[in-house]
C-alpha positions as CSV (number, residue, x, y, z in Angstrom):
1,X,92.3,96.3,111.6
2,X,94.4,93.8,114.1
3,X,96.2,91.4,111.5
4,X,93.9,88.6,112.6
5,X,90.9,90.2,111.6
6,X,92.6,91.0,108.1
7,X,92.9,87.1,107.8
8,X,89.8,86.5,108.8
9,X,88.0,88.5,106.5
10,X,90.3,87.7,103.8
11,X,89.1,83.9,104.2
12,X,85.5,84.8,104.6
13,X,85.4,87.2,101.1
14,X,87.3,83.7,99.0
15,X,84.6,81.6,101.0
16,X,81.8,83.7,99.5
17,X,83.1,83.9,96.1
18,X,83.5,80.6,95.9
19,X,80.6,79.5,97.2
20,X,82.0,77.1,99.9
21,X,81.6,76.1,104.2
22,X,83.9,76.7,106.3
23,X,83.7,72.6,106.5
24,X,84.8,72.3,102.2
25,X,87.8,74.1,103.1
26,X,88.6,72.9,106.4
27,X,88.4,69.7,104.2
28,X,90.7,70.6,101.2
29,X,93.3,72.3,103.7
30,X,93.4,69.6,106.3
31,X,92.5,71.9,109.0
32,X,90.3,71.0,112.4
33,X,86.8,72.6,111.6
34,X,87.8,74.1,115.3
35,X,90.8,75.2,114.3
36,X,89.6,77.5,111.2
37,X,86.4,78.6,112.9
38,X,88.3,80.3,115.4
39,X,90.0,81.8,112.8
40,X,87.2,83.1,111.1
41,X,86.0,84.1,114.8
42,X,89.0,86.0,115.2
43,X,89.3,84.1,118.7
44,X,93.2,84.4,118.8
45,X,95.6,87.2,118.6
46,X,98.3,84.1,117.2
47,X,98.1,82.4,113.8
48,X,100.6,80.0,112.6
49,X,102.0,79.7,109.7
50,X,101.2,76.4,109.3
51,X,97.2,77.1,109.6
52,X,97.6,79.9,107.1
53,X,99.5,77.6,104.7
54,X,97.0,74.9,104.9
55,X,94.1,77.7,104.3
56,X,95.8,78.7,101.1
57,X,96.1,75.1,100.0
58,X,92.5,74.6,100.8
59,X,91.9,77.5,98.5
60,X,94.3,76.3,95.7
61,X,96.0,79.4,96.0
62,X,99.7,80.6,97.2
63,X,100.3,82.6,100.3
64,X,101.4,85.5,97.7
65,X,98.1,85.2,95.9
66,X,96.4,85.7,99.5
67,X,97.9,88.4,100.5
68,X,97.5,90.0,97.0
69,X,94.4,91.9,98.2
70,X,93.7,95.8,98.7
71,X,92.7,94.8,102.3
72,X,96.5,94.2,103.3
73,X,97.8,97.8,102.4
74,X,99.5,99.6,105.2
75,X,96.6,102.1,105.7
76,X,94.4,98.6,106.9
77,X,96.9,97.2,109.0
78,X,96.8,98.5,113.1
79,X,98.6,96.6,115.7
80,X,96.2,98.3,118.1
């Protein structure tokens, strides 16, 4: 998987075990709806840091904790 997709479903499983919309944490992480839908949408090849940061702090969580996930091993990761 493309590194934005890896974000994107990365978001989408803490969404769903928390129970939140894509609005609660563009709310808690100060993001544009827009912005984090396309995200989620995988409608960019580019993420900023920034965006990532603020989807962590929506989530209460660090970057480490984020990326502490089976889904970002090296077998998962393509640059395809």
């Amino acid at each position: 998987m493309k590194f934005n997709q890896l974000i994107a479903k990365r978001t989408r499983n803490l969404l769903r075990s928390r129970n939140w919309t894509q609005y609660r944490l563009a709310q808690r992480g100060a993001l544009p709806l827009s912005t984090l839908s396309h995200v989620l949408k995988c409608k960019s090849d580019t993420l900023t840091l920034e965006t990532l940061l603020n989807i962590c702090r929506g989530f209460d969580i660090t970057l480490f904790e984020f990326f502490d996930d089976e889904l970002f091993t090296s077998e998962n990761i393509s640059d395809d």
